[in-house]
KEFI-997723 format. One line per field, with one value per residue (C-alpha): residue in three letters; x negated, y, z negated; residue number from 0. Coordinates in steps of 0.25 Angstrom, whole numbers, plus 5000, padded with zeros to 4 digits. Layout:
// residues N
residuo <- ALA;...
east <- X;...
north <- Y;...
up <- Z;...
num <- NUM;...
END
This chain:
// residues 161
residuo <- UNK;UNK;UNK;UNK;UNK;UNK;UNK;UNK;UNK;UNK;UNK;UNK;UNK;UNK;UNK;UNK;UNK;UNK;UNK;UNK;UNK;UNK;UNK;UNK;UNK;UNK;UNK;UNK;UNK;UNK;UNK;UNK;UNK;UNK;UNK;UNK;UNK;UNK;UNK;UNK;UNK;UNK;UNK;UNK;UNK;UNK;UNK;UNK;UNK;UNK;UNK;UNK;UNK;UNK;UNK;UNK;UNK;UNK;UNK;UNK;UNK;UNK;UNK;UNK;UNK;UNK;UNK;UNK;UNK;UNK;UNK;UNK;UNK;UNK;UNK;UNK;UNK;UNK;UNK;UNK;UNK;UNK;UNK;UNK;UNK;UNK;UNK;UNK;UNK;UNK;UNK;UNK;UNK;UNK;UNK;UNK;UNK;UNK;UNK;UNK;UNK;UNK;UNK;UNK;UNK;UNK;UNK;UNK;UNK;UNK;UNK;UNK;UNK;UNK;UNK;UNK;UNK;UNK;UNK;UNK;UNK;UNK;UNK;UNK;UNK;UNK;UNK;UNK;UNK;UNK;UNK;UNK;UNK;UNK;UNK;UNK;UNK;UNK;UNK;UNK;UNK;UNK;UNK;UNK;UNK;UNK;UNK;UNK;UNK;UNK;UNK;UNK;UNK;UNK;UNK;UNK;UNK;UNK;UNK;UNK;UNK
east <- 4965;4971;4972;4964;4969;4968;4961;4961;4950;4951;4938;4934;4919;4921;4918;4932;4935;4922;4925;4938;4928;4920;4934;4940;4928;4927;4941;4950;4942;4944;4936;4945;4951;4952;4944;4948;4940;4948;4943;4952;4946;4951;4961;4953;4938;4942;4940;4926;4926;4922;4934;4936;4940;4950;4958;4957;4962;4976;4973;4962;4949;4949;4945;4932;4924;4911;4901;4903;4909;4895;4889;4884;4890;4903;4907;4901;4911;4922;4917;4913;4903;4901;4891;4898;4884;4889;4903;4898;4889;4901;4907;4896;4896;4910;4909;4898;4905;4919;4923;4930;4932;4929;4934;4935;4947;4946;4958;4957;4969;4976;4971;4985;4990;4978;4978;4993;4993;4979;4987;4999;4990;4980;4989;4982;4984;4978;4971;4961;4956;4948;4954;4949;4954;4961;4968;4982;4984;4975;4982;4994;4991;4982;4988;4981;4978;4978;4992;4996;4991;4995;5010;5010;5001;5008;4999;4993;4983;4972;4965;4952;4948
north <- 4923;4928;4917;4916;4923;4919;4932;4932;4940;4942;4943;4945;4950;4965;4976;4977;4964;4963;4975;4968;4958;4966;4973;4960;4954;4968;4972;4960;4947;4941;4928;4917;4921;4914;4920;4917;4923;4923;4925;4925;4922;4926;4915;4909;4910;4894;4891;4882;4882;4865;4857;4857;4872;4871;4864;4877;4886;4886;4886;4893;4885;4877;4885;4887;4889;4900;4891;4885;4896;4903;4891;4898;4884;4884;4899;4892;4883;4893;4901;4914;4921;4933;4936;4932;4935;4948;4943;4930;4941;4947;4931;4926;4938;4936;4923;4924;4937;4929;4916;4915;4905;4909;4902;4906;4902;4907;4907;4909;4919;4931;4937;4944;4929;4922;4932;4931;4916;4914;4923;4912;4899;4903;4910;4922;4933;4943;4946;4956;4962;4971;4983;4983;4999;5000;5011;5013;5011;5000;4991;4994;4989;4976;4973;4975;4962;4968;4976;4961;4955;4967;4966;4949;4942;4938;4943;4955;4962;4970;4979;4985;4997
up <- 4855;4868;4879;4891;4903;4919;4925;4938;4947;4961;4968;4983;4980;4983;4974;4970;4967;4961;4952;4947;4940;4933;4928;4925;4918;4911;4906;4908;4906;4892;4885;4889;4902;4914;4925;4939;4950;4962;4977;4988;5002;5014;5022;5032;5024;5017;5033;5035;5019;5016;5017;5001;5000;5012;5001;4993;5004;4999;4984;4981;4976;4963;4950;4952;4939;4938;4937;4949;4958;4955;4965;4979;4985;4977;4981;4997;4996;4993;5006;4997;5005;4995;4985;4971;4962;4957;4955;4948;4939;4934;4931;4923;4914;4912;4909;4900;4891;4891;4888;4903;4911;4926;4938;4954;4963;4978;4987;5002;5009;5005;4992;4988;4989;4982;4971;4966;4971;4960;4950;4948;4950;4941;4931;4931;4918;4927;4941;4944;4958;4963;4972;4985;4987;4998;5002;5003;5019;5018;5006;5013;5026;5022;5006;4993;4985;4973;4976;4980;4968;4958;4965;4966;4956;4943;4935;4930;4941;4939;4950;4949;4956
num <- 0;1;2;3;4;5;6;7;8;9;10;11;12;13;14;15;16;17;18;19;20;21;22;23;24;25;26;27;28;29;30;31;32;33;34;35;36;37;38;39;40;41;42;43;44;45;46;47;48;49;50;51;52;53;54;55;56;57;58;59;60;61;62;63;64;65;66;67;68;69;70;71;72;73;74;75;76;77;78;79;80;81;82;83;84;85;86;87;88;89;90;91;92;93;94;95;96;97;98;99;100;101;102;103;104;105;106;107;108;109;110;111;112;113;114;115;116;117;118;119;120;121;122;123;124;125;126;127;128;129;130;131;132;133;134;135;136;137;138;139;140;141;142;143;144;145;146;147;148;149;150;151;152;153;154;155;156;157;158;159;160
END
């Protein structure tokens, strides 16, 4: 039997990222991995958040398993604003074809940085994002998180188109 592995899957609710999923859960994810659903919010949204997730602003949030992230209030707490249906679709069904454990950690401030930070804390086996497609002036002149990741994390890094 091959031993579970810590997948790592950033996530930022766009159609790319969100298409990183659906490859992850289609061609990577394996019964008894370790799924870690990352979101990174920008530095400065943990501002007016209750006094408890100021403590996570450094850190990241504690794991937070499926079941409970799927709460309207918990993902309030956290200061997600987006729609998480589809995304929490895509979850469920994994969970329910796979025998994986699921769990959420959001980080607030740069993403390059919280990715490859959440790649060495977690001990990740592999990270997967989403391409956000921007052109070549454009990555040049503001970064590519996944250039950063694929150059920085110690681990593996897929990028789906």
């Amino acid at each position: 039997m091959d031993h579970p592995r810590n997948v790592g899957i950033g996530l930022d609710f766009s159609s790319n990222s969100k298409r990183g999923l659906t490859w992850a859960t289609e061609n990577l994810i394996r019964s008894g991995d370790h799924v870690f659903i990352l979101i990174v919010q920008p530095k400065g949204s943990e501002t007016g958040l209750p006094h408890l997730m100021s403590l996570w602003s450094e850190t990241g949030s504690p794991l937070i398993p499926l079941f409970e992230f799927k709460e309207e209030k918990i993902q309030k707490d956290y200061g997600l604003t987006m729609d998480t249906a589809d995304v929490i679709g895509v979850l469920d069904n994994l969970n329910l074809h796979h025998d994986v454990l699921i769990n959420v950690k959001i980080y607030w401030g740069d993403p390059k940085e919280k990715l490859c930070e959440a790649v060495n804390k977690l001990e990740l086996h592999s990270l997967v994002l989403g391409s956000r497609g921007q052109g070549t002036l454009k990555r040049a002149l503001l970064g590519s998180v996944s250039n950063y990741a694929v150059n920085h994390a110690m681990c593996p890094v897929t990028v789906v188109k």
